[in-house]
C-alpha positions as CSV (number, residue, x, y, z in Angstrom):
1,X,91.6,63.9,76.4
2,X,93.0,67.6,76.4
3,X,96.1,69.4,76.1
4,X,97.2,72.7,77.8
5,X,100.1,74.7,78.0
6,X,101.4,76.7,80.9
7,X,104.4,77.4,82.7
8,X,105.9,77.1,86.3
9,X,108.5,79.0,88.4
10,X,111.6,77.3,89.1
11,X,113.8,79.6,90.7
12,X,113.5,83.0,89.0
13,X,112.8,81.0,85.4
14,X,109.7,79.9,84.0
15,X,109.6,76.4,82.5
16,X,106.8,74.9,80.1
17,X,104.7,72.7,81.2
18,X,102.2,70.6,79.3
19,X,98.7,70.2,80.9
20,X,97.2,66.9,80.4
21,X,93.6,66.1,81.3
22,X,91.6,63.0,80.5
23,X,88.1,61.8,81.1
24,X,87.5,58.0,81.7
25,X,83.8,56.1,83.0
26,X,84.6,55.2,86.4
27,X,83.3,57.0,89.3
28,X,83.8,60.2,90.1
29,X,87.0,61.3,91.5
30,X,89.9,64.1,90.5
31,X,94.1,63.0,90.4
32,X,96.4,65.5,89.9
33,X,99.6,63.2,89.1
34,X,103.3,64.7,88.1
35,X,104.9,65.9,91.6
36,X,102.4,68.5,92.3
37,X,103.0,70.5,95.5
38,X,100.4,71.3,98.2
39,X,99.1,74.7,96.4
40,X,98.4,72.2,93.0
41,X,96.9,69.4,94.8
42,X,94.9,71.8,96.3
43,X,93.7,73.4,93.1
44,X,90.8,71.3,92.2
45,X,88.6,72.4,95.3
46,X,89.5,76.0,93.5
47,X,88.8,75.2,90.4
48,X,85.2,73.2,91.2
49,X,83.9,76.3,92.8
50,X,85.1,78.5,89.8
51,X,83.1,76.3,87.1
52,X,80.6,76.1,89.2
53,X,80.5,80.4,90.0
54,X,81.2,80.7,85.8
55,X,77.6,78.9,85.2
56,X,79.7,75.4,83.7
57,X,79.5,72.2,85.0
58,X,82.6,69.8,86.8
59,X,82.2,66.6,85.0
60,X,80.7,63.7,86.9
61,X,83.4,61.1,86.0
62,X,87.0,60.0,87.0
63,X,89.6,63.0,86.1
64,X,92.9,62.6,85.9
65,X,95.4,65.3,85.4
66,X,99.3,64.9,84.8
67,X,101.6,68.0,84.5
68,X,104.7,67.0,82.1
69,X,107.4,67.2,82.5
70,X,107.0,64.8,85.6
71,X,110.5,65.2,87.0
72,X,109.8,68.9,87.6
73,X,107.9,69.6,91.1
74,X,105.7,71.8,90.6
75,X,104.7,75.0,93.2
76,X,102.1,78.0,93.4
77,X,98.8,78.3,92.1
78,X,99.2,79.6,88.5
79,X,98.4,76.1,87.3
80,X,94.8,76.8,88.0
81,X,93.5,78.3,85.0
82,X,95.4,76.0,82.4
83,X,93.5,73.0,84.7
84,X,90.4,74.5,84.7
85,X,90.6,75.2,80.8
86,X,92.1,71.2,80.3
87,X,88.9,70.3,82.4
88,X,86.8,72.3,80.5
89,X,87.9,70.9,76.8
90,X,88.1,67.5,77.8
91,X,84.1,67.5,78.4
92,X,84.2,68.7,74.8
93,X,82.9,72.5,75.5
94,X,86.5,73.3,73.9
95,X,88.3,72.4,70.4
96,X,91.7,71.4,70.0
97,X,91.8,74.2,67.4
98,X,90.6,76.6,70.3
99,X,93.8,75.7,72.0
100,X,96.5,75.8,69.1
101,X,99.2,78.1,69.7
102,X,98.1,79.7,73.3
103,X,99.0,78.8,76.5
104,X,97.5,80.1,80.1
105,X,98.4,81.2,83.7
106,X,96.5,82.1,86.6
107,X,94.8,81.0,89.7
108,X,91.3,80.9,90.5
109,X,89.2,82.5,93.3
110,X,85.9,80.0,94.5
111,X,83.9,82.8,92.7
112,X,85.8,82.1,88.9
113,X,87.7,85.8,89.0
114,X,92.0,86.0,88.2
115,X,94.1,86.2,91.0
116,X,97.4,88.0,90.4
117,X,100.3,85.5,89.4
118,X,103.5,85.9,90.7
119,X,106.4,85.1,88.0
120,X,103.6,86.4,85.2
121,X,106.4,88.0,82.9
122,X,108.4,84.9,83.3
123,X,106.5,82.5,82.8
124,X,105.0,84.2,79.5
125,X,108.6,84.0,78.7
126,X,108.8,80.6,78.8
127,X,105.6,80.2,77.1
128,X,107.1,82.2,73.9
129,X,110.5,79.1,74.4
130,X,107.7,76.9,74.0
131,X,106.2,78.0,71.0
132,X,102.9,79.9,72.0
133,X,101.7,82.9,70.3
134,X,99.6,84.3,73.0
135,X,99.5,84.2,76.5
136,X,96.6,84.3,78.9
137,X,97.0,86.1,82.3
138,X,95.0,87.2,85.1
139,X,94.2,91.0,84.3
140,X,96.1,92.7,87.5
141,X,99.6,91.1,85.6
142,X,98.9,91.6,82.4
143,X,100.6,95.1,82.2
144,X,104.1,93.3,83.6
145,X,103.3,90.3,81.2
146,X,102.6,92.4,78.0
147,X,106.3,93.3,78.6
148,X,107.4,89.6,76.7
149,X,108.2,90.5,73.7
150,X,107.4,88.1,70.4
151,X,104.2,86.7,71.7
152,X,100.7,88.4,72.2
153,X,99.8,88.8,75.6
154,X,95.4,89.2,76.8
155,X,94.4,89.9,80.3
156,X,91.2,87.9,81.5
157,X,89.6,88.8,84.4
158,X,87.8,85.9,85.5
159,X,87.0,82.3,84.1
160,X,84.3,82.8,82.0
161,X,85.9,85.6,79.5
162,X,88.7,83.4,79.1
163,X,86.5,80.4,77.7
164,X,84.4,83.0,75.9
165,X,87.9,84.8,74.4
166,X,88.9,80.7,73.3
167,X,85.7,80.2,71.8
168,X,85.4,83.6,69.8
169,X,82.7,84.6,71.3
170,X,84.3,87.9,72.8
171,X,87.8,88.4,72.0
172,X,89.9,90.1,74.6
173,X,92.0,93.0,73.3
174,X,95.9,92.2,72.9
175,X,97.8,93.9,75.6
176,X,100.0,97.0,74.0
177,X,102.7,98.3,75.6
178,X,105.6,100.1,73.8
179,X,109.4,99.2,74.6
180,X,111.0,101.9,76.9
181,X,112.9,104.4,74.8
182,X,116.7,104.6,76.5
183,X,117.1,108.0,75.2
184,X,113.6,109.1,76.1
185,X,114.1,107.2,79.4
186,X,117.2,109.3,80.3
187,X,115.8,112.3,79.3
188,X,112.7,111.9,81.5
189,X,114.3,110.1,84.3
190,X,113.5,112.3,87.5
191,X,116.0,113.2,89.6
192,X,116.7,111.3,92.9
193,X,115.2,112.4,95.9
194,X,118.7,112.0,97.4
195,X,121.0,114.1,95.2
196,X,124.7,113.8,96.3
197,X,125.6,117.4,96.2
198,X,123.3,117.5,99.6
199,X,126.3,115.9,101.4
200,X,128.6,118.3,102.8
201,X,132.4,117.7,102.3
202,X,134.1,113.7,101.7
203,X,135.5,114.9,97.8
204,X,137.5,111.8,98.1
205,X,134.4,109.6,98.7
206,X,132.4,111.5,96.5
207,X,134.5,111.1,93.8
208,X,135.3,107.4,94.6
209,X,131.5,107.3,94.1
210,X,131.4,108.6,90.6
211,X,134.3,106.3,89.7
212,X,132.4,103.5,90.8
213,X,129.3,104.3,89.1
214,X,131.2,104.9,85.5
215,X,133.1,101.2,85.8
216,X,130.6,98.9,87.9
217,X,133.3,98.5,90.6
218,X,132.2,97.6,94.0
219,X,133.3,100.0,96.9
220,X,133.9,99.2,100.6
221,X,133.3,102.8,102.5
222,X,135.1,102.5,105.9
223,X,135.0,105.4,108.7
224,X,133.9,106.4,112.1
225,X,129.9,106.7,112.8
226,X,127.9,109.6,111.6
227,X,130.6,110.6,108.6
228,X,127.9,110.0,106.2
229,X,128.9,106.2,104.8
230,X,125.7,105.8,104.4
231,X,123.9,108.5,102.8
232,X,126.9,108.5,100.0
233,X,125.7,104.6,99.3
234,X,122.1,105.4,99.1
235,X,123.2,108.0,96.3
236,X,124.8,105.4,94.1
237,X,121.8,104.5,91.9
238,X,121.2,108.2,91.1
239,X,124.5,108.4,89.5
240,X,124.0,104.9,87.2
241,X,122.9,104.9,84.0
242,X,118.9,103.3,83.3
243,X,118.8,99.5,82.7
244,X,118.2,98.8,79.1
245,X,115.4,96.5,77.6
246,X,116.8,93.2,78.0
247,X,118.6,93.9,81.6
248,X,114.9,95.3,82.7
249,X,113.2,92.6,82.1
250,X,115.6,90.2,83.7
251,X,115.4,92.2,86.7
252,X,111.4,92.5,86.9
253,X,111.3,89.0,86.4
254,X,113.3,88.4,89.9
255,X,111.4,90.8,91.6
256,X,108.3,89.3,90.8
257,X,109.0,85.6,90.7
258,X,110.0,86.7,94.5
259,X,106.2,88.3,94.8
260,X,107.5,91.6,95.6
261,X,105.8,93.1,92.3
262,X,102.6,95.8,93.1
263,X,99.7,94.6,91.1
264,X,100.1,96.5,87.8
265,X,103.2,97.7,88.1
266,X,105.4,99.4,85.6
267,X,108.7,98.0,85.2
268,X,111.4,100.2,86.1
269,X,114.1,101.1,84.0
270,X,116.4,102.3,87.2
271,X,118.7,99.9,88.8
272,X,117.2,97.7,91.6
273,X,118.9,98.6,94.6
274,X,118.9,96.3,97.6
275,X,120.0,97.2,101.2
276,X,119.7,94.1,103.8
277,X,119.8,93.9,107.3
278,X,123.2,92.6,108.8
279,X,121.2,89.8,110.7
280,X,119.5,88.2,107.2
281,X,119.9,84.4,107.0
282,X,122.1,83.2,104.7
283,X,118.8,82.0,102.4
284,X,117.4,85.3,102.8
285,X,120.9,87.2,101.7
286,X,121.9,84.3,98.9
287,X,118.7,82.6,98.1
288,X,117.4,79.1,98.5
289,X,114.1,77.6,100.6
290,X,111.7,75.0,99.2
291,X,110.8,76.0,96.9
292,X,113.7,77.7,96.0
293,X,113.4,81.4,96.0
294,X,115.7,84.3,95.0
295,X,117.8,86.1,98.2
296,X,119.1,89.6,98.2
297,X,121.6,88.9,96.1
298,X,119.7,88.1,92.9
299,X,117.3,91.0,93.3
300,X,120.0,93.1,93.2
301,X,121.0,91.9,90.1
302,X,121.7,94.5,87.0
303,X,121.5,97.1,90.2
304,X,123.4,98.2,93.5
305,X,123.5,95.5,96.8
306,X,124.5,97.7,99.8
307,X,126.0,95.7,103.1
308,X,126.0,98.6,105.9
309,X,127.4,97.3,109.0
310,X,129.4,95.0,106.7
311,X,131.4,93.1,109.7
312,X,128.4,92.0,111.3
313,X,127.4,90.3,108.6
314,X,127.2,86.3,108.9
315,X,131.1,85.6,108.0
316,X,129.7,81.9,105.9
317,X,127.1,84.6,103.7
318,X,130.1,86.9,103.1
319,X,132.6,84.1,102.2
320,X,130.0,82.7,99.5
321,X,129.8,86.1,98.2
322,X,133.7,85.7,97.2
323,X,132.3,83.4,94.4
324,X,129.1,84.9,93.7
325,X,131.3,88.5,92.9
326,X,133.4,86.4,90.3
327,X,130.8,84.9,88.4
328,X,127.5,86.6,89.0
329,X,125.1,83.7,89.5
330,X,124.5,81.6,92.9
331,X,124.6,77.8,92.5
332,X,121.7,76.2,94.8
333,X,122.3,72.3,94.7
334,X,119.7,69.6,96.8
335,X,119.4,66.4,96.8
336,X,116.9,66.4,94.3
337,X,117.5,69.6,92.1
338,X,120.2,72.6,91.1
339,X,119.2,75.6,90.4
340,X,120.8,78.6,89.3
341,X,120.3,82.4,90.3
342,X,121.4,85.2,88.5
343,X,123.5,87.4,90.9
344,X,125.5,90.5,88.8
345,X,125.3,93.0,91.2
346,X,127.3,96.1,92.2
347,X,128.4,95.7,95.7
348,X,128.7,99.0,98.2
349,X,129.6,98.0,101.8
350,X,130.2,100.1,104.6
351,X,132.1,99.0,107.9
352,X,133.7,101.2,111.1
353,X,137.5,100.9,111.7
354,X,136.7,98.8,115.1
355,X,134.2,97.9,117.5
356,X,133.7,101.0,119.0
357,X,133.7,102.7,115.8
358,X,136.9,105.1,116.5
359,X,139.8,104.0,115.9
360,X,142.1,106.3,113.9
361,X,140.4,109.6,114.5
362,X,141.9,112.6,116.2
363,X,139.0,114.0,118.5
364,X,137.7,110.7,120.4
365,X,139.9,108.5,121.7
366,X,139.4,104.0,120.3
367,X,137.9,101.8,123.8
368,X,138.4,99.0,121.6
369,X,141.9,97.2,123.2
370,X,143.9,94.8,120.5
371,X,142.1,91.6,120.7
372,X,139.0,93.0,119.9
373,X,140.4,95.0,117.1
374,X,141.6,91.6,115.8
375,X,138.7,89.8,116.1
376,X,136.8,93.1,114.3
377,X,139.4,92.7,111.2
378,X,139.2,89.1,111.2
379,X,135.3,89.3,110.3
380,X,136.7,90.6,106.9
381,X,139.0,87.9,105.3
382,X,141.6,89.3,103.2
383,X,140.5,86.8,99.7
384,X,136.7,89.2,100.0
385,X,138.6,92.3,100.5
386,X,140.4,91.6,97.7
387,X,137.3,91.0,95.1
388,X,136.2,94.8,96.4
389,X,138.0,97.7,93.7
390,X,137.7,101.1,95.7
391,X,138.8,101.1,99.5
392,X,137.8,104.2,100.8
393,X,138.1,106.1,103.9
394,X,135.6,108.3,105.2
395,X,136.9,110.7,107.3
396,X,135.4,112.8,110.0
397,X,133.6,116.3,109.2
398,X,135.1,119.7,110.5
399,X,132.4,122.5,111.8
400,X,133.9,124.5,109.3
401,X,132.8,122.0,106.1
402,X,129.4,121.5,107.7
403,X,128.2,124.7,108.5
404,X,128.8,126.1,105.2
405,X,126.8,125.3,102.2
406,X,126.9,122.0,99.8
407,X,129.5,122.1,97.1
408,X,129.7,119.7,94.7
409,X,128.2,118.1,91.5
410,X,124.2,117.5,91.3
411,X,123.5,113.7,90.8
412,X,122.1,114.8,87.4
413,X,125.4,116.1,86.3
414,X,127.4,113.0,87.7
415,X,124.8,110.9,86.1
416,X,125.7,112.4,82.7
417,X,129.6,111.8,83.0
418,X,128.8,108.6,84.3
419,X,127.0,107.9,80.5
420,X,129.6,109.0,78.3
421,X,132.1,107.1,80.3
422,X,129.8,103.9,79.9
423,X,129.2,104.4,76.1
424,X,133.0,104.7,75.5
425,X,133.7,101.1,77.2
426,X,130.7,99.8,75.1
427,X,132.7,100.9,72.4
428,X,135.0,98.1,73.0
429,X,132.7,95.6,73.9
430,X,132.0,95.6,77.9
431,X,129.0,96.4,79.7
432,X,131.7,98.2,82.0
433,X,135.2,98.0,82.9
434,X,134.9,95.8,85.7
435,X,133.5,93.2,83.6
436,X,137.2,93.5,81.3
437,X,138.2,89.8,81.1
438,X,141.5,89.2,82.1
439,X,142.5,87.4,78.7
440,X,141.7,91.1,76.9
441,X,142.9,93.2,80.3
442,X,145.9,94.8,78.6
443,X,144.5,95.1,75.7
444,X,141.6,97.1,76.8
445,X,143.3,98.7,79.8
446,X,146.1,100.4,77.4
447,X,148.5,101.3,80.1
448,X,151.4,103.7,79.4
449,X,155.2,102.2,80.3
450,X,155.2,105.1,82.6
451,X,152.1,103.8,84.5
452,X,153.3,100.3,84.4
453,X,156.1,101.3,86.1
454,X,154.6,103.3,88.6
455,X,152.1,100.5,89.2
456,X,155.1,98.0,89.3
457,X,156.4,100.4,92.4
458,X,153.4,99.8,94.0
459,X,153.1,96.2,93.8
460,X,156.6,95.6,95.2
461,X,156.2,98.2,98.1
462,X,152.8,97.5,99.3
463,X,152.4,93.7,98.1
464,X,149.7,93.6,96.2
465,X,148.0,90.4,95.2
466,X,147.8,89.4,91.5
467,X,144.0,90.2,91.8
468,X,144.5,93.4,92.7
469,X,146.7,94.5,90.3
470,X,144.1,93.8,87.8
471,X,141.3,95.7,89.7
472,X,143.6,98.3,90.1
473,X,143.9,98.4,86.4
474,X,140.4,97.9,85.6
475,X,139.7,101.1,87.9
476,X,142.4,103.2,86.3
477,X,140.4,102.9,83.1
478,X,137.7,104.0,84.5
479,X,139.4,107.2,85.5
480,X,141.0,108.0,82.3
481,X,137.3,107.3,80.8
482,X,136.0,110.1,82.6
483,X,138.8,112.5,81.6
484,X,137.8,111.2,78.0
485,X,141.7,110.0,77.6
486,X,142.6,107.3,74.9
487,X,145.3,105.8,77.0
488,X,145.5,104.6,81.0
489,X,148.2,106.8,82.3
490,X,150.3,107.3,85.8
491,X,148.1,109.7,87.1
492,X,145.0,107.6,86.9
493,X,146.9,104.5,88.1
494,X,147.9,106.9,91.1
495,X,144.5,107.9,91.9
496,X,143.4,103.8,91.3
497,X,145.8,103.2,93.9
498,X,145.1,105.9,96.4
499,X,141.3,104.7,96.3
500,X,142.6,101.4,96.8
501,X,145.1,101.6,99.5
502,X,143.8,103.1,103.0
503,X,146.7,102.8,105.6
């Protein structure tokens, strides 16, 4: 009888998982028992040709194999070392004492080498939960696993130095890799290949832009084709500030429990920014399968989720985004499990003003007649356009603006105001001002009477909703954080509102 631990992916989270193995006199014959999925069952064919290729022998008796908890269904193939090693200790090659305190991941090519593991740094994570102090993982993700902090991480290339690093015989060298630096980070940050003062003209958008950068507010850019709507999104995560330790590893830990990791691959300390096509399935875009996996959504997470085209979007996905934008996470329920993804995400959309893509410019006249300008504004319900802070209107470029050079901040330079701004709201306690609970809105907010009143205009002449009277606020703060102001007054509520209101 042996004990293993290990860890699976369920959703983007790794969960423990206890490795049982025992050895009984009957004839020969291998169970793998505990709701294993195809890739587990199929394990032991791996595993026989890895002993086999390591110069060990596959025991000639009955072999049975339950993975706890039983309840759990478990998927992919980094059960396969953790197996191998159970199998290997039960024949008595391996101590109990050899196995104290470590647990293992990988799976196993016919000729005993360590495959690369997707959800490595999570499940390493989940290994530290459980109370390991070192973690075995193929050696192609051990640089993303060495990332866990409070638990010694070892890369093993194949089968036989992991029995030989158990045994003693040749210990494998502890993975080191140094926390990123913020400070050092932002200093040595390049600067994006995409720098905003290459687009000519759109101050308004521009500055909408940097607004929505220093408060984490999601912006809907709406205008004719070819005003630039979406070369000012693709600037966005040049002007944001670099992840921090905690909010990098959550994010790597999506992106490679979704197996879009590179083999070695530093984590990145700049927001994840996603950009889906408007024809993605609503399991691509919010996440689900079997097994579950994460969509678009959650790899934005801690990052920027752009929606170009936004009206063409699948209307169900964009409704379930009204709840995802409230609470950041995406609640997957089946029959036989729930899961939960984590979904915080910065949302940019872009959409024209009709079908045709004109209506409401001077120079070209709209084909689109009124039905099918109604049936283009109904794809938007009014409840999602009312979770989006900045409405912004991007309007056509004159010769004049685009023959003449760029002016305008540098990314670099946005970038930097965008900082301050951020490290004065987590002053009072908020990642950003968009994330201002409404039970601590007005105490935050700080609005002068003046701009009270001014916004109480507002509300009465262009009927704003109760929601957005908040946003509003919530963006208003934003502003006066940039002009490094104590208190939220009537001209930042005005400029809230003029982002806010388009026609």
């Amino acid at each position: 009888m042996a004990r293993v631990w290990s860890a699976a992916l369920f959703g983007v989270s790794g969960v423990p998982i206890e490795v049982e193995v025992r050895l009984s006199s009957q004839l020969p014959r291998v169970d793998v028992v505990g709701l294993p999925e195809a890739a587990v069952r199929e394990s032991i064919s791996r595993i026989r040709g890895a002993i086999a290729a390591s110069a060990l022998s596959f025991p000639d008796r009955r072999v049975t194999v339950n993975l706890a908890p039983a309840e759990l269904r478990k998927n992919g193939a980094g059960l396969d070392l953790p197996i191998a090693i159970g199998v290997l200790a039960a024949t008595g090659l391996l101590e109990s004492e050899h196995l104290a305190g470590r647990a293992l991941i990988g799976e196993l090519a016919l000729d005993g080498r360590l495959r690369v593991t997707r959800g490595a740094l999570a499940a390493v994570l989940a290994m530290r939960e459980a109370g390991a102090r070192e973690a075995i993982v193929p050696a192609p993700s051990a640089v993303q696993a060495g990332q866990a902090p409070g638990i010694r991480v070892v890369g093993a290339n194949d089968l036989r130095e992991v029995v030989a690093h158990l045994l003693g015989e040749d210990v494998l060298p502890e993975i080191e890799i140094r926390p990123a630096d913020a400070d050092a980070d932002r200093r040595t940050r390049p600067d994006p290949e995409q720098c905003l003062s290459d687009i000519r003209g759109q101050p308004l958008a521009k500055r909408a832009l940097e607004v929505a950068a220093a408060g984490g507010h999601g912006m809907l850019l709406t205008g004719p084709p070819g005003t630039g709507k979406t070369l000012l999104a693709k600037r966005l995560p040049g002007l944001l500030p670099s992840l921090d330790e905690p909010a990098r590893l959550e994010a790597f830990c999506i992106l490679d429990a979704a197996g879009l990791a590179s083999e070695n691959q530093p984590i990145p300390s700049a927001p994840p920014f996603r950009a889906p096509h408007h024809s993605a399935s609503a399991a691509g875009l919010l996440g689900g399968g079997n097994p579950i996996r994460a969509g678009e959504v959650s790899l934005a997470h801690h990052g920027v989720l752009f929606l170009d085209e936004l009206p063409e979007f699948d209307r169900r996905c964009l409704e379930s985004l009204r709840e995802i934008l409230e609470q950041g996470v995406v609640r997957i329920a089946r029959a036989h499990t729930r899961c939960e993804l984590p979904a915080r995400f910065q949302l940019i959309a872009a959409a024209n003003p009709c079908p045709c893509g004109y209506y409401g410019t001077v120079d070209r006249d709209c084909r689109c007649d009124d039905a099918a300008l109604a049936r283009y504004h109904r794809r938007l319900s009014g409840p999602l356009l009312d979770r989006i802070d900045l409405n912004v209107r991007v309007a056509e470029i004159p010769w004049e603006v685009l023959r003449r050079p760029s002016e305008g901040p540098t990314s670099r330079e946005v970038r930097e105001r965008v900082e301050r701004a951020r490290r004065v709201q987590r002053t009072r306690g908020v990642a950003s001002n968009a994330a201002i609970s409404d039970s601590r809105l007005d105490e935050l907010v700080g609005a002068e009477s003046e701009a009270l009143a001014l916004l109480g205009r507002a509300v009465d002449r262009l009927r704003l909703s109760a929601r957005a009277v908040r946003r509003v606020l919530r963006v208003a703060r934003t502003i006066a954080d940039l002009a490094e102001r104590e208190t939220t007054d009537s001209e930042a509520v005005a400029e809230a509102l003029a982002m806010r209101v388009t026609r």
